[in-house]
C-alpha positions as CSV (number, residue, x, y, z in Angstrom):
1,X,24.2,126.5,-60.1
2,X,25.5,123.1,-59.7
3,X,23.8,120.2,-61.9
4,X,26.1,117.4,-60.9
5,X,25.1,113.5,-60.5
6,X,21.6,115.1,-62.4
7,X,20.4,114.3,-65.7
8,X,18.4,116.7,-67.9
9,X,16.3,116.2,-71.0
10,X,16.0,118.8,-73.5
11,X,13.3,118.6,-75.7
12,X,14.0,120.6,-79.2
13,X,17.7,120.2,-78.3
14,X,19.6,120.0,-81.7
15,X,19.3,123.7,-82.1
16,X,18.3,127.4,-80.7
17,X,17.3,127.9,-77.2
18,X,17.3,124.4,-76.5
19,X,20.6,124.0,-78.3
20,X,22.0,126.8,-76.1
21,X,20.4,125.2,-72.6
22,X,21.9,122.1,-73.1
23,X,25.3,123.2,-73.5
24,X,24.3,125.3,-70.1
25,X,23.6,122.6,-68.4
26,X,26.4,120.5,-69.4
27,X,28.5,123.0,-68.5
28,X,27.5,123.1,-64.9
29,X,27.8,119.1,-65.0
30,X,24.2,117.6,-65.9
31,X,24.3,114.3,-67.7
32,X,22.2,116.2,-70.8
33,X,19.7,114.5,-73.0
34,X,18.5,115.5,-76.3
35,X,15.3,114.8,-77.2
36,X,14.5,115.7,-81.1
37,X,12.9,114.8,-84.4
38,X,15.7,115.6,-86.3
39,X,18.0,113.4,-85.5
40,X,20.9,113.4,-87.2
41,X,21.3,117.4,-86.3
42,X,20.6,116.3,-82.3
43,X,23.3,113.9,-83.0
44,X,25.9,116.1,-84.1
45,X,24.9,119.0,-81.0
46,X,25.7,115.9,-78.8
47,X,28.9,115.2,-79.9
48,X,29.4,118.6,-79.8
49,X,28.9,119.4,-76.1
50,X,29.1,115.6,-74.4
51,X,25.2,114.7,-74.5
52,X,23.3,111.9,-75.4
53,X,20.4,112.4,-78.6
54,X,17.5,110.5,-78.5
55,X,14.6,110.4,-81.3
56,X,11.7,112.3,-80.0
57,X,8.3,113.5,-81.6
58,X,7.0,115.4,-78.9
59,X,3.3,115.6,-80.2
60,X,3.3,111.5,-80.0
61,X,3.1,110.3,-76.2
62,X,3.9,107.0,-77.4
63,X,7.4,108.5,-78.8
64,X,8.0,110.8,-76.0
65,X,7.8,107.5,-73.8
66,X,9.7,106.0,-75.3
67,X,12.7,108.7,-75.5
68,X,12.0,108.7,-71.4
69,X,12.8,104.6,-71.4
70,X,15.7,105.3,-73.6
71,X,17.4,107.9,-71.5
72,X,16.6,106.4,-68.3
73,X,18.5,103.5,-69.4
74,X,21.8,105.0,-70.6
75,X,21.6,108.3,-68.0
76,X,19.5,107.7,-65.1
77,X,16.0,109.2,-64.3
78,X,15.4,112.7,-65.2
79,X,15.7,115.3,-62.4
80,X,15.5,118.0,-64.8
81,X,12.4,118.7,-68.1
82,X,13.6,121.7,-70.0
83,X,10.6,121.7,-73.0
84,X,12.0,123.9,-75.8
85,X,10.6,121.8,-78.7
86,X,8.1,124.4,-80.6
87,X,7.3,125.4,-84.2
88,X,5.7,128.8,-85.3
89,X,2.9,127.6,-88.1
90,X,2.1,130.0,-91.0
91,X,1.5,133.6,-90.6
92,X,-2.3,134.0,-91.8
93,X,-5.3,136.1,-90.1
94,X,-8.1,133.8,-88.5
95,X,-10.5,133.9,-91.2
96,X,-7.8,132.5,-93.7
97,X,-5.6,130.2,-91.7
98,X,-5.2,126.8,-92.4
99,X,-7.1,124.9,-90.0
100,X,-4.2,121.6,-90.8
101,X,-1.8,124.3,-89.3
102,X,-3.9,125.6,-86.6
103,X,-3.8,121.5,-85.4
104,X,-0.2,120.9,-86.0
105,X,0.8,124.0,-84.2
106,X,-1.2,122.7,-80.9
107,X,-0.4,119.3,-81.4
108,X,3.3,120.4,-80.7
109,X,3.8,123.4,-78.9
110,X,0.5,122.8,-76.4
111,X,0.0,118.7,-76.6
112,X,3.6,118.1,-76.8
113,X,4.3,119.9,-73.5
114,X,1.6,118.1,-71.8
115,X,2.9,114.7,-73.1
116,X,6.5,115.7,-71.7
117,X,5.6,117.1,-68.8
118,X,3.3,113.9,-68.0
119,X,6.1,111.6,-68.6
120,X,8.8,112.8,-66.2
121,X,6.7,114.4,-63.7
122,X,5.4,111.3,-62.1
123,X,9.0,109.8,-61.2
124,X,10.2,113.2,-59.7
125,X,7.2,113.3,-57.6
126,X,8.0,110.0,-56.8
127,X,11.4,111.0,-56.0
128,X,10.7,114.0,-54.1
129,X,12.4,116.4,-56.5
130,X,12.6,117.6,-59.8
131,X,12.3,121.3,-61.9
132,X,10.6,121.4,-64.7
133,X,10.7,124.5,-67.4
134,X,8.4,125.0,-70.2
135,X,8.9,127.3,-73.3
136,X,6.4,129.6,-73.6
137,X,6.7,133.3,-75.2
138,X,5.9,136.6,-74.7
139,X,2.9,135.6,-77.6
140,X,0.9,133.9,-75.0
141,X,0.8,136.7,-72.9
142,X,-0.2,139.4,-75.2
143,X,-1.0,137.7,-78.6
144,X,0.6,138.4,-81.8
145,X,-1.6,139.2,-85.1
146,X,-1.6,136.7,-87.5
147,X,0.0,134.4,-85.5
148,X,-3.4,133.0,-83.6
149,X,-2.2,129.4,-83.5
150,X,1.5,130.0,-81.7
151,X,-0.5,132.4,-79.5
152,X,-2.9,130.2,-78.4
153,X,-0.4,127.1,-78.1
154,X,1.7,129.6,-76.2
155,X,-1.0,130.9,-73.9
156,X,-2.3,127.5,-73.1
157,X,1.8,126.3,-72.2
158,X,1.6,129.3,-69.6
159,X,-1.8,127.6,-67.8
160,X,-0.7,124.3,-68.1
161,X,2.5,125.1,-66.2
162,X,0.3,126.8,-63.6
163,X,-1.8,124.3,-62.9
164,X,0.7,121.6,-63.1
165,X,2.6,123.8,-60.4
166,X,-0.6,123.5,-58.4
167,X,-0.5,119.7,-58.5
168,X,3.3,118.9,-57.0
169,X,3.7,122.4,-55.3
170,X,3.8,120.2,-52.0
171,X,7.1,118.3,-52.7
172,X,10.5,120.1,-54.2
173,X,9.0,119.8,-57.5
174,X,9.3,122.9,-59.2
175,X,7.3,123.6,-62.7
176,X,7.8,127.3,-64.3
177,X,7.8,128.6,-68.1
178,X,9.7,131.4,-69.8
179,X,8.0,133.9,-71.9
180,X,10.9,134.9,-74.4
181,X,10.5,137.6,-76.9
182,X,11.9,136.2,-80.3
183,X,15.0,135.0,-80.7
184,X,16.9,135.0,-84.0
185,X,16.9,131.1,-84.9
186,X,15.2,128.8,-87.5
187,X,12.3,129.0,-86.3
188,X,12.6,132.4,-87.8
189,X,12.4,130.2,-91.5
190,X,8.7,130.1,-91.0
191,X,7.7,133.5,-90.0
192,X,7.0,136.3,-93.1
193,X,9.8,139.5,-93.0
194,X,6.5,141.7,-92.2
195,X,5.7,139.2,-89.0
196,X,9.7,139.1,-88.0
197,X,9.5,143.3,-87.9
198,X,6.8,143.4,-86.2
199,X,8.0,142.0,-83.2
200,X,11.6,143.6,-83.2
201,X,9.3,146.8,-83.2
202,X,7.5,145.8,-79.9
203,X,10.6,145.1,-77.9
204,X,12.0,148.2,-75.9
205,X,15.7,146.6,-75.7
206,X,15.4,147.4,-79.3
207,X,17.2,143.6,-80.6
208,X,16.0,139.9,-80.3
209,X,16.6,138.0,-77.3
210,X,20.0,136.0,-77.7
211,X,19.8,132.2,-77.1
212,X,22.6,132.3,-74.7
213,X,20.0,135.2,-72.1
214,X,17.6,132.4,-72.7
215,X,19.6,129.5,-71.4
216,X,21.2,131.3,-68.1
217,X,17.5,132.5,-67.1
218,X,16.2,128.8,-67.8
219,X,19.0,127.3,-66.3
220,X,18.5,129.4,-62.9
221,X,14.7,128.0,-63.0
222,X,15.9,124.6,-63.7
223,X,18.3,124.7,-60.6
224,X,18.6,123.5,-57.1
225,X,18.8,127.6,-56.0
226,X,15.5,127.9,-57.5
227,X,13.9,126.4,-54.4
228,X,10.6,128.1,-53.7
229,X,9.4,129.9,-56.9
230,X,6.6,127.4,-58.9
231,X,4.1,128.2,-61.2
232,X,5.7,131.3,-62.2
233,X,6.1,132.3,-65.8
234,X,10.0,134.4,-65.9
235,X,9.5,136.6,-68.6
236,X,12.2,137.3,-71.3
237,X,10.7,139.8,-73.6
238,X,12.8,142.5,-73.4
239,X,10.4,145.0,-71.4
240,X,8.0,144.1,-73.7
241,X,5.8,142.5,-71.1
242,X,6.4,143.4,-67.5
243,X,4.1,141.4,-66.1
């Protein structure tokens, strides 16, 4: 996997998976930016690994055009989406979660990746090639109780990538997801200890997915060698769902 002479955005790059992707990709030679709402942390991962951080709140298209603009003109266009930016919501059954939550959950994990993907996937048509890969989880293929929101978010991420697959399958534009079982990073913060055991429990491997598994299977679908697969969701649950 070569990335040289290509530039890749990140979105949710200051830390976890898309921490770990980025410094992937920089290591096989993309010009990497991070695209983040918290700043000051997406600052400090790119000084860290030699990437750019740009302020980014992916459920805002106005925001997530601008952070395109802003890394177009200090990198280059973007031959490479990798849309890691996510949040987990409250751990509540249906009939007594928060319906503020239930909107803030979509708004980022489900809106946000259609606001991303629309703003780069234009220009790679355009230029006859890009890959695209979307952060899903193994949630959105088989649910997780009490956790409707991120399921549903997660769920609707795998479709959207689909369908979006459909749309630019006849140019070397490729658009995939992951479907990761959970990985032990903040995003952990928001989950209950009951919620975080139950999905260690459902995992044959037995332990959480580590960041860096993540980034080498993302980085293979965000690749050059990944040159005929699109629409496909690469799962990363552990044999948890092999499907």
């Amino acid at each position: 996997m070569d990335f040289t002479d290509q530039v890749a955005v990140v979105t949710g790059g200051a830390q976890g998976i898309g921490e770990a992707v980025a410094r992937r990709l920089r290591e096989l030679g993309a010009r990497v930016a991070l695209w983040d709402m918290d700043l000051a942390l997406a600052r400090q991962t790119a000084e860290a690994i030699g990437a750019r951080a740009f302020p980014c709140d992916v459920a805002d298209l106005a925001s997530v055009e601008a952070a395109l603009a802003a890394t177009e003109a200090a990198l280059g266009p973007a031959d490479v989406l990798v849309n890691a930016a996510g949040i987990a919501g409250p751990n509540a059954p249906v009939h007594e979660y928060d319906p503020a939550a239930w909107a803030q959950v979509i708004a980022v994990n489900l809106t946000g990746t259609f606001n991303t993907n629309r703003a780069v996937v234009g220009g790679m048509r355009a230029r006859g090639y890009g890959r695209i890969v979307n952060v899903a989880s193994v949630a959105g293929k088989e649910g997780n109780p009490n956790a409707s929101a991120y399921s549903a978010s997660k769920a609707g991420v795998i479709g959207f990538t689909k369908s979006l697959a459909k749309e630019h399958a006849d140019v070397d534009v490729a658009v995939n997801c992951v479907t990761p079982a959970a990985a032990r990073t903040r995003i952990f913060a928001q989950m209950s200890e009951e919620h975080i055991a139950y999905m260690l429990s459902k995992i044959p491997r037995g332990r959480f997915l580590r960041v860096d598994e993540a980034a080498e299977t993302i980085a293979f679908a965000a690749s050059r060698a990944n040159s005929f697969t699109t629409g496909a969701a690469f799962d990363l649950s552990g044999g948890r769902a092999t499907y």
